[in-house]
C-alpha positions as CSV (number, residue, x, y, z in Angstrom):
1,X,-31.6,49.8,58.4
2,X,-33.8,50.4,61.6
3,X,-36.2,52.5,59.8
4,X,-36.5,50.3,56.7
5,X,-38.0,47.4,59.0
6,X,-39.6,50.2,61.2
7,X,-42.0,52.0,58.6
8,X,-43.3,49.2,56.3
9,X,-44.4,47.2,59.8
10,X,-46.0,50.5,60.6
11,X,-47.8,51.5,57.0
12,X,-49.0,47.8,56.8
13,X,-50.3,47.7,60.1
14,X,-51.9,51.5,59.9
15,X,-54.2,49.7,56.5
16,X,-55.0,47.1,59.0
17,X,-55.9,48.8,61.3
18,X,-58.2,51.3,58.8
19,X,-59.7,48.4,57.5
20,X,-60.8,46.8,61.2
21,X,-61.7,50.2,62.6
22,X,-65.5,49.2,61.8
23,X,-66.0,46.5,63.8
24,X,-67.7,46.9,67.0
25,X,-65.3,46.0,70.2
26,X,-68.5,43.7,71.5
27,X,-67.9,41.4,68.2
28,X,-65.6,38.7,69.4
29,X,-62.6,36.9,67.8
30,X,-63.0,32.9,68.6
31,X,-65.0,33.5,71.5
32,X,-65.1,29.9,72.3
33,X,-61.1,29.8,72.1
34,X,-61.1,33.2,73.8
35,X,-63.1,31.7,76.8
36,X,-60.6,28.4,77.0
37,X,-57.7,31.4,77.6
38,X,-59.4,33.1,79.9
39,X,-59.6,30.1,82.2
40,X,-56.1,29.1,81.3
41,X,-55.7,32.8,82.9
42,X,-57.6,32.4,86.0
43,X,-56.0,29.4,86.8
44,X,-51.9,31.0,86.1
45,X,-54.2,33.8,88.2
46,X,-55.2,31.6,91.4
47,X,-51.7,29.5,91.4
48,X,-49.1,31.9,90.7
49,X,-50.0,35.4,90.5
50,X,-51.8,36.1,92.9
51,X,-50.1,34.3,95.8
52,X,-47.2,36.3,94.9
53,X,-49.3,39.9,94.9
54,X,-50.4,38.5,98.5
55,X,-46.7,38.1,99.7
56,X,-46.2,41.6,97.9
57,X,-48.7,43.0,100.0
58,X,-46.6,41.7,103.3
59,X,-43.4,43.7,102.0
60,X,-42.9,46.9,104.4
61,X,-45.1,49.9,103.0
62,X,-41.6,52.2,102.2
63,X,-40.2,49.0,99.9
64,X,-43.6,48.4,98.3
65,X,-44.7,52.1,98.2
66,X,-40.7,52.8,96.0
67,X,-41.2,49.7,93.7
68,X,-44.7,51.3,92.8
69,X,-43.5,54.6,92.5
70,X,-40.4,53.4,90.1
71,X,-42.3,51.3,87.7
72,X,-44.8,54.1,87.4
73,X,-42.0,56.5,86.7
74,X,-39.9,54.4,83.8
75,X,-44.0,53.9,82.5
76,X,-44.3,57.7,82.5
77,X,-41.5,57.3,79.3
78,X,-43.8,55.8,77.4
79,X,-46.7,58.4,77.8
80,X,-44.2,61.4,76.6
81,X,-43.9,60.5,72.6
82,X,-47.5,59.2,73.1
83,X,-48.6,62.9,74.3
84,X,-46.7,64.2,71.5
85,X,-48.3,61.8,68.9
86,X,-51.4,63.0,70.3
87,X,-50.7,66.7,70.3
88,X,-51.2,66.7,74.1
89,X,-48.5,69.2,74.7
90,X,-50.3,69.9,78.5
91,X,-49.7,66.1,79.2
92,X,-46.4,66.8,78.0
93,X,-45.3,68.7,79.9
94,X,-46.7,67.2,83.3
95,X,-45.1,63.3,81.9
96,X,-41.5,65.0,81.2
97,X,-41.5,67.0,84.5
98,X,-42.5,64.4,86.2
99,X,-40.0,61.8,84.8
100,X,-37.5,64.7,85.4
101,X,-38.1,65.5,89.5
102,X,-38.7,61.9,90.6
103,X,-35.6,60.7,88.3
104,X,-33.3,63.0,89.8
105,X,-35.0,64.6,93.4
106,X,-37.1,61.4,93.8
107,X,-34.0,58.9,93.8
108,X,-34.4,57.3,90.5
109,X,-38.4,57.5,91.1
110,X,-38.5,55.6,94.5
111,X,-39.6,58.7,95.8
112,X,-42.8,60.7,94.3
113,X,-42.2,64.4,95.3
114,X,-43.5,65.1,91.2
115,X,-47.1,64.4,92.3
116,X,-47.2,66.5,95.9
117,X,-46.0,69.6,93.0
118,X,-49.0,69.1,91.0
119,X,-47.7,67.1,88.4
120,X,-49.8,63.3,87.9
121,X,-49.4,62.1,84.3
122,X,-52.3,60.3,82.5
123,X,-50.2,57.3,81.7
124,X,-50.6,56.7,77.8
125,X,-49.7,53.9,75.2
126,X,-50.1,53.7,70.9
127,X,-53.5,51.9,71.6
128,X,-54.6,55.5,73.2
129,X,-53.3,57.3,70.6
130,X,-55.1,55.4,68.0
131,X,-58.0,55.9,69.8
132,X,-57.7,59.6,69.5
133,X,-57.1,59.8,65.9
134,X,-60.6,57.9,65.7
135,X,-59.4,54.2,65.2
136,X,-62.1,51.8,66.9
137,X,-60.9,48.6,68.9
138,X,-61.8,46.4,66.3
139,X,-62.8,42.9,67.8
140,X,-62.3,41.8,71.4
141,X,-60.2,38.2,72.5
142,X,-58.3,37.4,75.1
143,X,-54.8,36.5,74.8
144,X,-52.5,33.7,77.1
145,X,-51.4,35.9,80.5
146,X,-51.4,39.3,78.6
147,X,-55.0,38.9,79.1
148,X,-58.1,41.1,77.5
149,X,-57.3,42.6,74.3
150,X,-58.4,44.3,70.7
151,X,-57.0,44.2,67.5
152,X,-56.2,47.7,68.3
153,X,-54.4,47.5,71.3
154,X,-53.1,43.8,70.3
155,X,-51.3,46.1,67.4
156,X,-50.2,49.0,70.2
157,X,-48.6,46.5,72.8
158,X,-46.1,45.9,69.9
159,X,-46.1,49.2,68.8
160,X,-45.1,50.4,72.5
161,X,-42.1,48.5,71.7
162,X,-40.6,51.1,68.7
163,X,-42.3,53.9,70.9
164,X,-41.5,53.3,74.4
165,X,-37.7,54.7,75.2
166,X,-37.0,52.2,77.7
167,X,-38.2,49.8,75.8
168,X,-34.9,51.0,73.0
169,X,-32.4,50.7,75.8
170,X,-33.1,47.4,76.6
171,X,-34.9,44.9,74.0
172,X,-34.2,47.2,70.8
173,X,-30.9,48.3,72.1
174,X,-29.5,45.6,69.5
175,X,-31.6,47.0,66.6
176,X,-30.5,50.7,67.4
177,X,-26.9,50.4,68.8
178,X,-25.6,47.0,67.3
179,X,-25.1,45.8,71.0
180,X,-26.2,42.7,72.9
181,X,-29.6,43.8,73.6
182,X,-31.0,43.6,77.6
183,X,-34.6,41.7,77.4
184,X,-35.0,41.2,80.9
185,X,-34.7,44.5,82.6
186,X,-38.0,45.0,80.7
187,X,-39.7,42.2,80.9
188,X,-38.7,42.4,84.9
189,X,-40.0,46.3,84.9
190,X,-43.2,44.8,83.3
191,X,-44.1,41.5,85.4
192,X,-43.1,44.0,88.7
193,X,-45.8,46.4,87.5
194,X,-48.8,43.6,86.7
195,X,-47.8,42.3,90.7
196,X,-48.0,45.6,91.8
197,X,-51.4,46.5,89.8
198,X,-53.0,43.0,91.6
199,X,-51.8,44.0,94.6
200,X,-53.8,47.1,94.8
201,X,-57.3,45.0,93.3
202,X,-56.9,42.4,95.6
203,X,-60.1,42.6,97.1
204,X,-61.4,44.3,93.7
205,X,-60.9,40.7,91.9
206,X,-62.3,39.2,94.4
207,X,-65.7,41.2,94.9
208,X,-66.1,41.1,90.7
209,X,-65.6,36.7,90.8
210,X,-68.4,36.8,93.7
211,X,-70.5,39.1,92.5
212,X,-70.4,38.1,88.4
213,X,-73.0,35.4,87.2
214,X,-70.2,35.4,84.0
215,X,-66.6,36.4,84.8
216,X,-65.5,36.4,81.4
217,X,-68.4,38.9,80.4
218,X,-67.9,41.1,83.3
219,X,-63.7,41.2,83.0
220,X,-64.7,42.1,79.1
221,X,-67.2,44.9,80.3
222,X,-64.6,45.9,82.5
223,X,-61.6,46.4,80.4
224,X,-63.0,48.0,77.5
225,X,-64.8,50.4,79.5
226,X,-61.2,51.1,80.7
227,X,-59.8,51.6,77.7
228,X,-62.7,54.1,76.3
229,X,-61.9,56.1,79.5
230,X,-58.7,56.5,78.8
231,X,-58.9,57.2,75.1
232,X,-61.0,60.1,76.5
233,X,-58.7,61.2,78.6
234,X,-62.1,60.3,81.3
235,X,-62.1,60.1,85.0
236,X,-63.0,56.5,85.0
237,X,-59.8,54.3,84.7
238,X,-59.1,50.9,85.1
239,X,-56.6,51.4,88.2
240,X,-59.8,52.7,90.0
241,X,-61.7,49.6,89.1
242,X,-65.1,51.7,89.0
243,X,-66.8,47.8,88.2
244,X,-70.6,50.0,88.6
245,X,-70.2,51.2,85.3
């Protein structure tokens, strides 16, 4: 029953995706409505999130230093079938070992003692692995708090869903097991990591509102130079914020 739901949503939404490939990520989808978002953003932004990433910041550095390490470690689950899909069997390799020490030696991935043995993951998603079989971004819009987006990635963020095995243990575990499903453990997981992500770009925000004569433009230029970068695997990355490119 899963996969009879499962594969038409996927085969529909591979033509879709063949069929927006084309079009250039600097088109835009309903700019003007996209702009009218993007303020609804920075004001959800200035009020609510990023008050709390301040009082984040405050936390002692061994309970802020374990949250990041933990989300970063369930996350790393969603990079292993993503490596596979991609033929990546290096990444592999360095996503399940990691998982595997800093689940078991690491404390349920409070602790990071994967990364001083080598092993530091490229974190991947289905809007990557797209990208690497050659699907462009399609056109760019910004969607209400989820924030900058393609129709390629719009189309990965729900396909991270069926992908992602944390993601099955908690909001599919209804479709898979026949069980009261558990939404909020990942939607908690999920708002934990975005605090955690504005924590660390605190002054990073702030230097690219000051220094942009359009913020939309720039937060656009921004995040799909991100995304190239990661399709390619690149040294540039979004978490760096590298805003001279």
């Amino acid at each position: 029953m899963y996969l009879k739901k499962v594969i038409p949503i996927t085969f529909s939404a591979l033509l879709f995706l063949g069929s927006i490939s084309s079009v250039n990520a600097t088109d835009e989808c309903f700019e003007g409505l996209s702009r009218s978002v993007f303020k609804f953003n920075m004001a959800f932004d200035d009020v609510i999130l990023e008050p709390i990433a301040k009082g984040y910041n405050k936390l002692p550095n061994p309970i802020k230093n374990g949250t990041s390490n933990f989300t970063s470690n369930i996350s790393t689950l969603l990079s292993i079938p993503n490596n596979l899909l991609q033929g990546n069997f290096k990444e592999l390799g360095n996503s399940f070992g990691s998982f595997a020490i800093n689940s078991t030696v690491g404390i349920f991935g409070f602790l990071n003692p994967a990364e001083k043995l080598g092993l530091k993951p490229l974190k991947e998603d289905v809007g990557q692995t797209l990208g690497s079989y050659g699907i462009g971004q399609g056109c760019y819009y910004v969607l209400p708090i989820l924030g900058p987006t393609t129709i390629r990635d719009s189309i990965g963020i729900i396909a991270d869903t069926f992908v992602d095995p944390f993601a099955h243990v908690t909001i599919r575990e209804k479709e898979l097991l026949s069980i009261s499903g558990n939404n909020i453990d990942y939607y908690s997981l999920k708002g934990t990591a975005a605090v955690d992500f504005r924590s660390d770009n605190l002054t990073n925000f702030e230097s690219l509102e000051k220094n942009s004569i359009d913020l939309y433009s720039s937060m656009k230029s921004v995040y799909l130079q991100s995304r190239e970068n990661k399709v390619g695997n690149s040294d540039g990355d979004q978490e760096d914020w590298d805003l001279d490119k």
